[in-house]
C-alpha positions in Angstrom: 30.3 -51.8 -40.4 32.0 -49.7 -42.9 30.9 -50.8 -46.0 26.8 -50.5 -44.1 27.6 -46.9 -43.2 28.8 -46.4 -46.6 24.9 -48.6 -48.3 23.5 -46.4 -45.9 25.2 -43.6 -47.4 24.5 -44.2 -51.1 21.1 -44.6 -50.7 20.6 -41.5 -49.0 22.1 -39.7 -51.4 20.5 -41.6 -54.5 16.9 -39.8 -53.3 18.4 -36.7 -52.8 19.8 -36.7 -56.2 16.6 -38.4 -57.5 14.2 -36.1 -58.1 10.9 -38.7 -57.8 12.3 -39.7 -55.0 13.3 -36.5 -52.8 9.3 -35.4 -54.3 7.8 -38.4 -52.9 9.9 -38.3 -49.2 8.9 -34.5 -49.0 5.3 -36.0 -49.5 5.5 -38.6 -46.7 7.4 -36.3 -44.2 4.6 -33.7 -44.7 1.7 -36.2 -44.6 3.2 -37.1 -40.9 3.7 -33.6 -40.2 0.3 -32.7 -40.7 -0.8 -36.0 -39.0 0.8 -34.9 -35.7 -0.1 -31.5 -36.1 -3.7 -32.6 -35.0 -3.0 -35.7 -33.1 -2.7 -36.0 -30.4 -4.8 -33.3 -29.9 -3.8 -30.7 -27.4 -6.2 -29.2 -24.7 -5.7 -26.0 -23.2 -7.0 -24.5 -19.9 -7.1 -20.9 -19.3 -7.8 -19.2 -15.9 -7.5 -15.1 -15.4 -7.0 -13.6 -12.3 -6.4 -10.1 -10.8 -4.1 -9.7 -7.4 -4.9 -7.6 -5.2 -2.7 -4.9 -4.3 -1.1 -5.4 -0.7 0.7 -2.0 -0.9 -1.6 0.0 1.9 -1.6 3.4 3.2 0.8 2.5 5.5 3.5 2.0 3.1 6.4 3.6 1.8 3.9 5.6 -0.7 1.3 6.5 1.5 3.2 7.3 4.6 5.2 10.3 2.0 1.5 11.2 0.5 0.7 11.6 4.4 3.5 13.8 4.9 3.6 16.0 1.8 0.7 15.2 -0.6 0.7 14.1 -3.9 4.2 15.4 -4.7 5.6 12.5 -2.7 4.7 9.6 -4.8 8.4 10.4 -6.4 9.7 10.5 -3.3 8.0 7.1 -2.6 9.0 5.3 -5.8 12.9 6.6 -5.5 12.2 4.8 -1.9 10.6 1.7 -2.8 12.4 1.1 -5.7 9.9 2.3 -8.5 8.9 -0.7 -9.8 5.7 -1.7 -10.9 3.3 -3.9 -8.5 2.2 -6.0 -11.8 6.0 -6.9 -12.2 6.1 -8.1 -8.7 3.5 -10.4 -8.8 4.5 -11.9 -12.1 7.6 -13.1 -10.5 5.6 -14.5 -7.8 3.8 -16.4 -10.0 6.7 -17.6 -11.6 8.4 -18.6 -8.4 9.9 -21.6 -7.4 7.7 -21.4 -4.4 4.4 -21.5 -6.8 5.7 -24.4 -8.7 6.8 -26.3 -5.4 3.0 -26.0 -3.8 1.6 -26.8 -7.5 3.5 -30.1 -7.1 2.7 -30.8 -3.7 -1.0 -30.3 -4.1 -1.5 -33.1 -7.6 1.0 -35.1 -6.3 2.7 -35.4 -9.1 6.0 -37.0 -7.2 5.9 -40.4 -7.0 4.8 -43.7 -8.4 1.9 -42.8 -10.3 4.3 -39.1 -11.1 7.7 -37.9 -12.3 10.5 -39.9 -11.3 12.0 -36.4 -9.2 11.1 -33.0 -8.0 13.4 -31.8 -10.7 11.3 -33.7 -13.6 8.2 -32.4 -12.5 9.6 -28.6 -12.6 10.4 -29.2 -16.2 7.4 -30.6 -17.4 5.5 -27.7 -15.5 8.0 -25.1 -17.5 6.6 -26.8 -21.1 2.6 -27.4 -20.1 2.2 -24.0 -18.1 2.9 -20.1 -19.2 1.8 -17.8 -16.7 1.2 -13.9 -18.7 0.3 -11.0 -18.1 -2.2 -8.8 -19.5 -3.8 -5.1 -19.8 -4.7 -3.8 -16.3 -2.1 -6.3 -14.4 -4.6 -8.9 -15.1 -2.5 -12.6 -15.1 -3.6 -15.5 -17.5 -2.6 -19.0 -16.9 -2.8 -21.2 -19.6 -1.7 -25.3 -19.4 -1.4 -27.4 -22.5 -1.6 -31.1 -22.4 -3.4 -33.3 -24.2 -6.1 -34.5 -21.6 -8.8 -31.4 -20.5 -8.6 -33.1 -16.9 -4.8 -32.7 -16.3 -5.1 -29.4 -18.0 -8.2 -28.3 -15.9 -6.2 -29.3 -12.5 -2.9 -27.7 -13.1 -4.6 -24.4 -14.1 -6.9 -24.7 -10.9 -4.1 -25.8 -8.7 -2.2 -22.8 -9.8 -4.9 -20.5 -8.9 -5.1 -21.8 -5.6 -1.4 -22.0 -5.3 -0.9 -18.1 -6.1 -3.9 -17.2 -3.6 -2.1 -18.8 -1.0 1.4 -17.1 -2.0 0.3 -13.7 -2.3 -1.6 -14.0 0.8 1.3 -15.2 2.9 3.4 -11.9 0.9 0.5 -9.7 2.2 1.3 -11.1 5.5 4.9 -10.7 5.9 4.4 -6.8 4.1 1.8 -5.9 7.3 4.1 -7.4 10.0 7.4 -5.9 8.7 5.3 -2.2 8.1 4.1 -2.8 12.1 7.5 -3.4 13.7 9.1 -0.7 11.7 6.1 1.7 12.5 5.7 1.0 15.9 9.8 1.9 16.5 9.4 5.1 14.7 5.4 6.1 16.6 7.3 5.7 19.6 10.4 7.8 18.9 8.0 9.9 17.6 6.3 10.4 20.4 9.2 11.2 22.5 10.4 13.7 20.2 7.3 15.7 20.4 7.2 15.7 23.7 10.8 17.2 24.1 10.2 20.0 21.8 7.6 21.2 23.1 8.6 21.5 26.8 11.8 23.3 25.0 9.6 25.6 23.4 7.3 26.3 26.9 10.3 26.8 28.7 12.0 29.4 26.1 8.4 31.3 25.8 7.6 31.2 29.0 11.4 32.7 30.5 11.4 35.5 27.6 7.1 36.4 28.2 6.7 35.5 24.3 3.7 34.9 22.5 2.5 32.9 19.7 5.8 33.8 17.2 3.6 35.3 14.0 1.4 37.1 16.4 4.6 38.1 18.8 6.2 39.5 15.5 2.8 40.8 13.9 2.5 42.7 16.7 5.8 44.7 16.9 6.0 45.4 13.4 2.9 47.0 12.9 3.8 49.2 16.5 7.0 50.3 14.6 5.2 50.8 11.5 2.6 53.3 13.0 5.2 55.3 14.6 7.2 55.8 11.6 4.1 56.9 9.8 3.4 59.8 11.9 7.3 60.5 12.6 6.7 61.0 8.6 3.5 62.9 8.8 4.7 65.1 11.3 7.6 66.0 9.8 6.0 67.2 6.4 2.9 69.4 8.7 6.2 70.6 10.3 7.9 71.7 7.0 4.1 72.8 5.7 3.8 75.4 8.7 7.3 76.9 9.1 6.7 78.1 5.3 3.2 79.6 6.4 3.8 80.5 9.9 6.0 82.1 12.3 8.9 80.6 14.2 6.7 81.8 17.1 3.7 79.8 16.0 2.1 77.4 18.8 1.0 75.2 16.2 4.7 74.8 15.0 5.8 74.2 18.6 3.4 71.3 18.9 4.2 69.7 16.0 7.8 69.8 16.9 6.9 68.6 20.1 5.3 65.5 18.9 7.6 64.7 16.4 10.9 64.7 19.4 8.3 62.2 21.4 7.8 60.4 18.2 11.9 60.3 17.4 12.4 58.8 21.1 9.6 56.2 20.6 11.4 55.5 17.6 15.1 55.3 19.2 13.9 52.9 21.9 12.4 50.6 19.6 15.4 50.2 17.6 17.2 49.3 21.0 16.9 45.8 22.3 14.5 45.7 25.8 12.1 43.9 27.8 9.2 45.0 29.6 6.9 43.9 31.8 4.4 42.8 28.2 7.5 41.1 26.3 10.6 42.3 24.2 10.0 45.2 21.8 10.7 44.9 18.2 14.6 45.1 18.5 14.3 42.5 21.2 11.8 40.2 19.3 14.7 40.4 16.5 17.3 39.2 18.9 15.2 36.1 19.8 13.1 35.1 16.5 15.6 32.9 15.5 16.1 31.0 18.4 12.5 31.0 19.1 11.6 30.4 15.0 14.1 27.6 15.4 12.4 25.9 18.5 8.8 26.0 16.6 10.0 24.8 13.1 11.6 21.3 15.2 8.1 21.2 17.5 6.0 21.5 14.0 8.2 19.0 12.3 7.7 16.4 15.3 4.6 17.2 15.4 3.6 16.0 11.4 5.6 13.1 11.9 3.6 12.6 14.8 0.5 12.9 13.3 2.3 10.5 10.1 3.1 7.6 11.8 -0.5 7.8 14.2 -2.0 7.3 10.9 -0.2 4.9 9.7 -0.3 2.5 13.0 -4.0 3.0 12.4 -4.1 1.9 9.2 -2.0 -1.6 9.9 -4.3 -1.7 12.7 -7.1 -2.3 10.4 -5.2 -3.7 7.5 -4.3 -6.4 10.5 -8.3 -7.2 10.6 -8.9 -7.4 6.9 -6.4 -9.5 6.1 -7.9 -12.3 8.4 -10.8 -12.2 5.7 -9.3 -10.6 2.9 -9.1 -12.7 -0.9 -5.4 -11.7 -2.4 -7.1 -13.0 -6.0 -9.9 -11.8 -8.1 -11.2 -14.4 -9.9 -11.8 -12.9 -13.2 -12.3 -16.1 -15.8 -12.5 -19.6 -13.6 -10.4 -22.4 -14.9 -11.8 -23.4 -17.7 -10.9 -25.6 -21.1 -10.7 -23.5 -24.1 -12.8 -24.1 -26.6 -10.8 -23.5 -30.0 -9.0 -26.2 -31.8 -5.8 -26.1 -31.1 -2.5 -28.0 -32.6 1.3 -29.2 -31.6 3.3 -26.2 -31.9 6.6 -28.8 -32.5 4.7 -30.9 -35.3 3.5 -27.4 -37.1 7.0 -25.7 -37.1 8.7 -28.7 -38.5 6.1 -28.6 -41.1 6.5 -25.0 -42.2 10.3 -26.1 -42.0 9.8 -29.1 -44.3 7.6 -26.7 -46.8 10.4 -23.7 -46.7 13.1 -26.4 -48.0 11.1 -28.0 -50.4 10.3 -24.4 -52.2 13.9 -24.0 -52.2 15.5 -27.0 -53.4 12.6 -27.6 -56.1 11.5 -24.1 -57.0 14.0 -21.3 -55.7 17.2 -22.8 -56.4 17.0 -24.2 -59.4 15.2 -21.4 -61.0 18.0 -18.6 -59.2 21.2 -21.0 -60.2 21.9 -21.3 -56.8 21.8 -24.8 -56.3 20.5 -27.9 -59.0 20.3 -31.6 -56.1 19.1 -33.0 -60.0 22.7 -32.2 -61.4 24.6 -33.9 -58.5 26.9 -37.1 -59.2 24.6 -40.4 -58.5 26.2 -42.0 -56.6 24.7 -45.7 -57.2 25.5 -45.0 -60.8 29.0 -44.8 -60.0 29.8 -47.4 -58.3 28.3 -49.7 -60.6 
């Protein structure tokens, strides 16, 4: 056994060290290199398809859009995760899930298949690459070397994704319902108990609409002050022209002590018969201010969730008809030559070392296989 390895040995290293020799193996191994490159010849199938987005108005970024425009989409993305829908359905079309229905649908367990579900994922993983391209566009390509098995797997994964992305739109609507529906009722509630707080508080203080309430008093109080002003320069204006006996002086001063008490009582808080004064109006803005900000806030996410319960609604009816897939290029066999990927990079490889050991080495210093011991030549 010994002295075989050792034959064995020797003549391996008698056409390393022979220069004919390693020349005219280099030759062979390419000549089979390049054989296999081409044969047996490989057939590829391509297929490009565009999912549809199942992300509806109903979702995490329309329901913020709803509620505060277009400012919200950060707000939606911080939410949802902020990643990309084209991601998303990458993974799903590398899923395990995919692979499993591909399987199921050619059969390819069984006696005329792979020995196990396991061997059949593998050899999927090698023939098929799923890509994806400008505009969240996804290319399938399978490589084997019959156009029928190529043309089937690429078709079978079309249909397989379809279905997969369907079934994800699905299960999106019915989890955006039942949350929906919980929040459209609370919702609902909440409105309702806002506003009867706010009737009750208007009604048991005789309150108008609060910007009109407060419009009103301010521009009362304004107006008074205005004159109390006025008067008080006409006053200043006579006394330097008139008498202290003037009737014209003791009108104005007359007017302007009715103005001052107007004045006085709307700086103190009271309630008549048309609503609080000014001072009053004061005393209760904030609690009445308060009790319209949390009606208005129930009321828009009212109004939010309506929509959105609407939309599902109809999303709910599309979806029965809807197509998850675009179709943009059908399954079809590409038309370029193509060549085994294995077979061509052991060729470059086999090229690469004989430019080294023939040209680079020799002529660098590094290395001279010529120069080596011959080992047939010693033993004898």
């Amino acid at each position: 056994m010994n002295n075989a390895l050792d034959g064995a040995r020797a003549r391996i290293l008698n056409v390393i060290t022979t220069r004919r020799k390693r020349l005219f193996a280099y030759f062979i191994i390419i000549l089979l290199l390049v054989f296999f490159s081409f044969w047996p010849k490989p057939y590829v199938a391509r297929a490009r398809i565009l999912p549809q987005d199942t992300a509806t108005a109903a979702g995490t970024g329309g329901i913020m859009s709803l509620v505060s425009g277009a400012s919200a989409q950060n707000v939606a993305s911080l939410l949802g995760g902020g990643r990309a829908s084209n991601d998303l359905y990458l993974i799903i079309g590398r899923s395990d899930s995919v692979v499993r229905m591909v399987i199921d649908r050619l059969h390819l367990v069984g006696p005329n298949g792979y020995s196990s579900l396991d061997a059949a994922k593998r050899a999927l993983a090698r023939k098929v690459d799923i890509s994806l391209l400008l505009g969240g566009v996804m290319q399938i390509d399978t490589k084997t070397f019959t156009p029928e098995e190529s043309f089937r797997i690429t078709q079978a994964y079309v249909d397989a994704l379809s279905k997969e992305l369907a079934a994800f739109g699905e299960q999106n609507i019915i989890n955006k319902k039942r949350i929906v529906e919980g929040r459209f009722a609370k919702a609902s509630q909440r409105v309702a108990q806002t506003e009867t707080a706010m009737n009750a508080f208007r009604h048991a203080h005789n309150l108008a609409a609060p910007d009109a309430q407060l419009g009103v008093e301010l521009t009362l109080r304004t107006t008074l002050q205005a004159q109390y002003q006025a008067r008080l320069v006409e006053e200043k204006t006579l006394a330097q022209f008139r008498g202290p006996e003037s009737p014209e002086l003791a009108s104005v001063r007359s007017e302007i002590a009715s103005l001052q008490q107007q004045l006085n009582r709307a700086a103190s808080s009271a309630t008549a018969v048309t609503g609080p004064n000014l001072a009053a109006s004061g005393d209760l803005t904030i609690q009445y201010l308060s009790l319209y900000r949390d009606y208005s806030f129930a009321q828009a996410i009212y109004e939010v969730y309506a929509r959105a319960s609407e939309q599902i609604a109809i999303d709910e009816l599309t979806a029965q008809t809807a197509s998850y897939v675009q179709i943009i290029d059908r399954a079809y066999i590409d038309e370029h030559r193509h060549y085994n990927v294995l077979a061509v990079s052991l060729l470059t490889i086999t090229v690469l070392m004989l430019l080294l050991t023939e040209l680079y080495a020799p002529w660098t210093g590094l290395f001279n296989l010529d120069r080596l011991p011959h080992p047939i030549t010693n033993e004898a």
